[in-house]
C-alpha positions in Angstrom: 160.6 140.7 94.7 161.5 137.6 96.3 161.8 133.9 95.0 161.5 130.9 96.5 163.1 127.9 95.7 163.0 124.4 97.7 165.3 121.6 97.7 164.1 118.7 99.6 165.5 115.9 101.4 164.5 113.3 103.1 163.7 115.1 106.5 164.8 118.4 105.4 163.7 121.9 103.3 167.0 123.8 102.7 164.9 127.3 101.2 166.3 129.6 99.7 165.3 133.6 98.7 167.0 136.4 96.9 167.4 139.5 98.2 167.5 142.8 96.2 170.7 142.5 94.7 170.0 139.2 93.7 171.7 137.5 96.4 171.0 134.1 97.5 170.1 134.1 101.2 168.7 131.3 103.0 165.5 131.7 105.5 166.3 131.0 108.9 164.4 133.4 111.8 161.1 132.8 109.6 157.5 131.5 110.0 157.3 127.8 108.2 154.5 126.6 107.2 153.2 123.2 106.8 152.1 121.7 103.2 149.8 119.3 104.6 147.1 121.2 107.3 148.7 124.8 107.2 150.2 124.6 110.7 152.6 127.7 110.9 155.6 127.1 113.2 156.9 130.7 114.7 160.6 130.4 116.2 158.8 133.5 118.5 157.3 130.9 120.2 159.2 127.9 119.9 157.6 124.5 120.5 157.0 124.3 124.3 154.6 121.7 124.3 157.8 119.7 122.3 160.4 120.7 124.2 161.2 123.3 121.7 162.6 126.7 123.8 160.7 130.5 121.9 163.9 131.7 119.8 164.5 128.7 118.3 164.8 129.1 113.9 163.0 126.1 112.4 166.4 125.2 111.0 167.7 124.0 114.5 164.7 122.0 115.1 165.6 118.1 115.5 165.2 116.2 112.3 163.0 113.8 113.5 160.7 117.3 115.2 157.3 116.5 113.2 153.9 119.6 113.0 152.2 119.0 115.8 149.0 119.0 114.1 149.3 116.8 111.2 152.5 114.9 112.4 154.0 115.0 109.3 157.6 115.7 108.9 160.0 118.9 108.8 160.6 118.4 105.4 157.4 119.2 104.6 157.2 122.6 105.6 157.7 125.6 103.3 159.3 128.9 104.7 156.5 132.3 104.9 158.4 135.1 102.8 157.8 138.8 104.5 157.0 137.7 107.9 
């Protein structure tokens, strides 16, 4: 069973699972999700219409990238476990 915990800053979610040995692991090839409207940013797909190439984990995204639907920022988006 995973867990998730979230450590915030001020423009980013550092996330972190456990795997089943009970190692920590942190989600980086993930779907994130935003808190506010539900947006769900896929790395499959990138952020074209942000200049944001398919392939790219939401960890590499530019802190100042904000959900293209609400416009809120990076940091409040929560990683999708089992994705």
């Amino acid at each position: 069973m995973n867990k998730l915990l979230i450590f915030r800053t001020s423009q980013l979610a550092l996330s972190a699972g456990m795997d089943d040995n009970g190692t920590m692991t942190e989600q980086r090839n993930g779907h994130w999700k935003c808190l506010s409207c539900g947006h769900v940013y896929d790395p499959g797909l990138g952020a074209p219409e942000d200049g944001i190439a398919p392939g790219t984990p939401f960890a590499d995204l530019p802190a100042g990238w904000t959900c293209p639907e609400c416009g809120t920022h990076k940091g409040n988006f929560a990683p999708i476990y089992g994705n």
